[in-house]
Biotite code that builds the C-alpha atoms (Angstrom):
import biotite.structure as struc

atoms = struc.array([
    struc.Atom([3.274, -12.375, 6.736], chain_id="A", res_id=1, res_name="UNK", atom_name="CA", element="C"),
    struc.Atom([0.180, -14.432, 5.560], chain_id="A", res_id=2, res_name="UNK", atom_name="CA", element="C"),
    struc.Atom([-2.113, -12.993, 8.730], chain_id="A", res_id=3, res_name="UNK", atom_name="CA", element="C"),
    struc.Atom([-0.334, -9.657, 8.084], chain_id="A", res_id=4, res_name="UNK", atom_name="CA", element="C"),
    struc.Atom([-1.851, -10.223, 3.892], chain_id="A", res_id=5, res_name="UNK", atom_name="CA", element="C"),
    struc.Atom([-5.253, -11.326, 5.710], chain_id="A", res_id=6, res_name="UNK", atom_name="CA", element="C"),
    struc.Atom([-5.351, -8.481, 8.102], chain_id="A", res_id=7, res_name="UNK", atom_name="CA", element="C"),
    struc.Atom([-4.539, -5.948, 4.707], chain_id="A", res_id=8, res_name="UNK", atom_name="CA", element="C"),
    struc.Atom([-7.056, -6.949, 2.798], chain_id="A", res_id=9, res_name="UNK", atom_name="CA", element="C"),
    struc.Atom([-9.652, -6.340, 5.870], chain_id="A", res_id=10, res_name="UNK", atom_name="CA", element="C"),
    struc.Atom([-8.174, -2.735, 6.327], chain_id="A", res_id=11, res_name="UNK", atom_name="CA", element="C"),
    struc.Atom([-8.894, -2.479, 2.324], chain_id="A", res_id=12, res_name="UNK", atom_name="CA", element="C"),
    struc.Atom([-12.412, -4.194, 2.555], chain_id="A", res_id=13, res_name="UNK", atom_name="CA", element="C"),
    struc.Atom([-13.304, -1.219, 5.343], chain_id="A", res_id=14, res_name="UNK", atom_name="CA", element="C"),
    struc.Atom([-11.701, 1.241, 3.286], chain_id="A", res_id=15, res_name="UNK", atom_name="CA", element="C"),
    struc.Atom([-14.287, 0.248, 0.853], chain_id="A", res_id=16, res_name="UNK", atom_name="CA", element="C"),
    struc.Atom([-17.434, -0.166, 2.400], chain_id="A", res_id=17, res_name="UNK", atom_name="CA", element="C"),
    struc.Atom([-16.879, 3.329, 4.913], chain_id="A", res_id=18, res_name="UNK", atom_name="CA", element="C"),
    struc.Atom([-19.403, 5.429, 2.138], chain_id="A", res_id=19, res_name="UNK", atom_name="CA", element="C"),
    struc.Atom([-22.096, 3.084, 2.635], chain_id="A", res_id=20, res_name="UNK", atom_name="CA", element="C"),
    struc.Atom([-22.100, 4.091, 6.354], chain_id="A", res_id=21, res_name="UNK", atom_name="CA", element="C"),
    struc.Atom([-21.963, 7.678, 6.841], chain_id="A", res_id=22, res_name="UNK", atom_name="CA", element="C"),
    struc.Atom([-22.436, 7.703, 10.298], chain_id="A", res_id=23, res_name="UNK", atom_name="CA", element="C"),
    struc.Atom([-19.698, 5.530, 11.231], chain_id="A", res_id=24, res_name="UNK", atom_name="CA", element="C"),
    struc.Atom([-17.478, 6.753, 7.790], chain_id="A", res_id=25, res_name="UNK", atom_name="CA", element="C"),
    struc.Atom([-14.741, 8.174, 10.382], chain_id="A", res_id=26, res_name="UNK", atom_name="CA", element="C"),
    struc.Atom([-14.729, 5.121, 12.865], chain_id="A", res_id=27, res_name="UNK", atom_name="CA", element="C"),
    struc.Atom([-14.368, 2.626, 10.283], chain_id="A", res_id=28, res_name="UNK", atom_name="CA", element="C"),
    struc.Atom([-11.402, 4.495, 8.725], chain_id="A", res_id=29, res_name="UNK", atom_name="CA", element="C"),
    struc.Atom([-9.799, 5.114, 11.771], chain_id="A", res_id=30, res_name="UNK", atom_name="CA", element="C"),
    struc.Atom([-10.049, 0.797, 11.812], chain_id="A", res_id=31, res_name="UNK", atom_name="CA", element="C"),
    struc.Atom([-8.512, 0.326, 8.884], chain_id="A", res_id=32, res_name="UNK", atom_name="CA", element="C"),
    struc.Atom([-5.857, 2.586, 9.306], chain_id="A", res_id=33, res_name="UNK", atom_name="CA", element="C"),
    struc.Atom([-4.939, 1.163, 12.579], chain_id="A", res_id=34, res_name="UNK", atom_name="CA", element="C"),
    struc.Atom([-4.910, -2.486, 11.076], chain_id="A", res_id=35, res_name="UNK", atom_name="CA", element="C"),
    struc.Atom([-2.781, -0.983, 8.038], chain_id="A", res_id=36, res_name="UNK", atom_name="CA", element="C"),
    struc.Atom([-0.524, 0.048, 10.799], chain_id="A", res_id=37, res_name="UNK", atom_name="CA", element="C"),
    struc.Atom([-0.375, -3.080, 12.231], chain_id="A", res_id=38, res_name="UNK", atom_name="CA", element="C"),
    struc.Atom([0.639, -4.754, 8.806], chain_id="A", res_id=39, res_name="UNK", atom_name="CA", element="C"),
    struc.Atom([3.564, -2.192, 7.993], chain_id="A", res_id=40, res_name="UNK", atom_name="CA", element="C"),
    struc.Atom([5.008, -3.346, 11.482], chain_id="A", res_id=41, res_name="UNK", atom_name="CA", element="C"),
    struc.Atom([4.702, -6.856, 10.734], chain_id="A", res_id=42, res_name="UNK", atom_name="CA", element="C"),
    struc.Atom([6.159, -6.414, 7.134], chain_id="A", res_id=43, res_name="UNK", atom_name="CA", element="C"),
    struc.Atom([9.465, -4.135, 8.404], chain_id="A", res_id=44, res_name="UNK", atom_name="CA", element="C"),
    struc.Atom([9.405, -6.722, 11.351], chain_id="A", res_id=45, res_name="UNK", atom_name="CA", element="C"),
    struc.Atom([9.770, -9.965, 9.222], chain_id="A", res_id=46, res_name="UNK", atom_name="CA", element="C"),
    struc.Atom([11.842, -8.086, 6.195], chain_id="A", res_id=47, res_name="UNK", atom_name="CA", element="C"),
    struc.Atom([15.448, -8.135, 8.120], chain_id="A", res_id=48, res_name="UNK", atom_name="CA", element="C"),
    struc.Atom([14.636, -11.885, 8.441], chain_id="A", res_id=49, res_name="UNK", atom_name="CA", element="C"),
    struc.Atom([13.703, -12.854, 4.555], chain_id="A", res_id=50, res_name="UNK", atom_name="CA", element="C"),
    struc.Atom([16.450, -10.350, 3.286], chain_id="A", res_id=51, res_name="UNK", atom_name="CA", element="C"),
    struc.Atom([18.771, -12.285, 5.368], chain_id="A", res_id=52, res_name="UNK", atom_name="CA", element="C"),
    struc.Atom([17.702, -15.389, 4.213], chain_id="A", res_id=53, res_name="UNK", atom_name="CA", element="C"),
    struc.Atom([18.474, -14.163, 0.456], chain_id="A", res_id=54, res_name="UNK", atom_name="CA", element="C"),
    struc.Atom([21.557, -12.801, 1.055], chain_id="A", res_id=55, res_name="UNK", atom_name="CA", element="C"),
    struc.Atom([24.665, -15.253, 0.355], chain_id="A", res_id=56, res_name="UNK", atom_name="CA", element="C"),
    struc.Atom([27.801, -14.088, 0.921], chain_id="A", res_id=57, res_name="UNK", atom_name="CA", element="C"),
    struc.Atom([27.195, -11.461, 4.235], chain_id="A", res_id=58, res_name="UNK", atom_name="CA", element="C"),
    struc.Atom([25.868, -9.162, 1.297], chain_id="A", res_id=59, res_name="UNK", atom_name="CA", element="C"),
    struc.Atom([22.395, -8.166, 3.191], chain_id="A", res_id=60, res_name="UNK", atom_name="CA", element="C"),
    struc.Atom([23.055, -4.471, 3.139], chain_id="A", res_id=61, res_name="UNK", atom_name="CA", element="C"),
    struc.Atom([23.388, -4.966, -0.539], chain_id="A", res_id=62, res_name="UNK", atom_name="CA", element="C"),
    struc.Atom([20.461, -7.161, -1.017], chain_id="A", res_id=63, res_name="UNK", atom_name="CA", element="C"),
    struc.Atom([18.417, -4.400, 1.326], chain_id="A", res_id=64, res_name="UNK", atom_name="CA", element="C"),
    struc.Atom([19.437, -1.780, -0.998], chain_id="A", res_id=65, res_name="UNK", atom_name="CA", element="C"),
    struc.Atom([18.483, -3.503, -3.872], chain_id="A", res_id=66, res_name="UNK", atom_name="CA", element="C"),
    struc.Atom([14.924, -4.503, -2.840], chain_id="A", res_id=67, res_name="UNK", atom_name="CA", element="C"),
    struc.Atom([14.731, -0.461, -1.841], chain_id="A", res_id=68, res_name="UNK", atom_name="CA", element="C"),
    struc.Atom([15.584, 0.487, -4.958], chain_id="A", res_id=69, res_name="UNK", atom_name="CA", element="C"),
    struc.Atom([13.363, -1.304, -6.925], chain_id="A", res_id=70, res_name="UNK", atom_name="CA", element="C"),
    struc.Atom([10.330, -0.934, -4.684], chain_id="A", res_id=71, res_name="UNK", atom_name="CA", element="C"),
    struc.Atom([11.055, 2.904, -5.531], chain_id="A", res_id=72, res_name="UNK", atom_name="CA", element="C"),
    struc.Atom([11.018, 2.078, -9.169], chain_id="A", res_id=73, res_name="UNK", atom_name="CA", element="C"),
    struc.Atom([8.186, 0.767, -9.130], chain_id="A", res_id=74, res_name="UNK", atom_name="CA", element="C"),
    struc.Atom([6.378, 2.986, -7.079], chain_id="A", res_id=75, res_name="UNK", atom_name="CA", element="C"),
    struc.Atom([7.145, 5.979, -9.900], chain_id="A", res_id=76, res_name="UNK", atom_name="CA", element="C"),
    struc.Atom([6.578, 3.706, -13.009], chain_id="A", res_id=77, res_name="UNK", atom_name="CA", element="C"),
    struc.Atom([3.140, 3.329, -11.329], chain_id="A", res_id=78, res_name="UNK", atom_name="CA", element="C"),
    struc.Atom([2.408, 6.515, -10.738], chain_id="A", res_id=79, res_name="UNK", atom_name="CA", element="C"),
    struc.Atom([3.730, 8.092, -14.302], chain_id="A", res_id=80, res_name="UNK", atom_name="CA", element="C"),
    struc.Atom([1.517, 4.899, -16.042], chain_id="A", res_id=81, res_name="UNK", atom_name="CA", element="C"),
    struc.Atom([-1.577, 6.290, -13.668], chain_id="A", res_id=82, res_name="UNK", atom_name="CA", element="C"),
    struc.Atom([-1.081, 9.670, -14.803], chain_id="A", res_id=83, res_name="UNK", atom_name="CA", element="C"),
    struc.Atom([-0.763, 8.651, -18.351], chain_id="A", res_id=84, res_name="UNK", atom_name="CA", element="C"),
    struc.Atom([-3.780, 6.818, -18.422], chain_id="A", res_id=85, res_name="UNK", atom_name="CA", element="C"),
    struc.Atom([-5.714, 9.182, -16.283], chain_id="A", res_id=86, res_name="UNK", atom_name="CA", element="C"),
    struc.Atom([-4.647, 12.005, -19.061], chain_id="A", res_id=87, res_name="UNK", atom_name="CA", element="C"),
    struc.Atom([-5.773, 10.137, -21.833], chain_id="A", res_id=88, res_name="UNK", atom_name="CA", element="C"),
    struc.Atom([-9.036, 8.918, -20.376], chain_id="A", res_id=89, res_name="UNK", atom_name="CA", element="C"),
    struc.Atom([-9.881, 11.779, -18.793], chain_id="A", res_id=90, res_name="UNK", atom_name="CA", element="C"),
    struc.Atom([-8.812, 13.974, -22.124], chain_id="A", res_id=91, res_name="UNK", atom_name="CA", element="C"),
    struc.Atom([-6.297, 16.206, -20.152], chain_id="A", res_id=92, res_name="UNK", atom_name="CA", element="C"),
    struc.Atom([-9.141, 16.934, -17.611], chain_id="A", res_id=93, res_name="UNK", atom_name="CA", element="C"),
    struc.Atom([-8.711, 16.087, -13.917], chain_id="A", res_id=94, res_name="UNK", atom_name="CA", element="C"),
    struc.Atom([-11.865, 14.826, -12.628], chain_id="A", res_id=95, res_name="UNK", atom_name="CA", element="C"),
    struc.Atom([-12.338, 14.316, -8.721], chain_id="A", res_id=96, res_name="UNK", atom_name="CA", element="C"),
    struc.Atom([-15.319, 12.570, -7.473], chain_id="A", res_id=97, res_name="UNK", atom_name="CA", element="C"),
    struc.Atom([-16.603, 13.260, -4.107], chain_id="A", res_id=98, res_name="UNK", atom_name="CA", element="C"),
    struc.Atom([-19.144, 10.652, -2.290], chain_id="A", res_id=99, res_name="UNK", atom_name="CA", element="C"),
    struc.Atom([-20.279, 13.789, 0.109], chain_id="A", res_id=100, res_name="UNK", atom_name="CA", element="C"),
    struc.Atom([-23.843, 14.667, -1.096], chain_id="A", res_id=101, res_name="UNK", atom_name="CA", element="C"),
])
């Protein structure tokens, strides 16, 4: 999992850096993406094992459920705080920025 965190945070470093090289923007997405691929396989490939390890009584469809449930909570707490704070900065305006000329 730590070279799948290393290998993540390159796919976000290209993410970022893709507008300063217009000629290669699509290439160097198409990179990252693959590498984010790569880290979603190595995180469902090494969750059975750590959600194993947590579970105590033969309770790892129960511990599973759990972490899927909050992950999911999460997820939509984030999103409604980004929408609140995106309607209060923005004044109730949606603003979109484009880096296309």
């Amino acid at each position: 999992r730590f070279i799948a965190d290393i290998v993540n945070d390159g796919a976000l470093f290209l993410e970022l850096i893709s507008p300063l090289f217009p000629a290669l923007f699509l290439p160097i997405l198409c990179a990252a993406s693959v590498a984010k691929a790569i880290v979603g396989v190595a995180g469902g490939a090494t969750r059975a094992a750590l959600t194993q390890h947590q579970a105590r009584r033969n309770n790892m469809a129960d511990v599973s459920a759990k972490d899927g449930s909050q992950v999911s909570n999460l997820c939509c707490r984030g999103s409604d705080q980004l929408i609140g704070q995106g309607t209060t900065i923005g004044q109730g305006k949606l603003f979109v920025h484009s880096s296309s000329g």
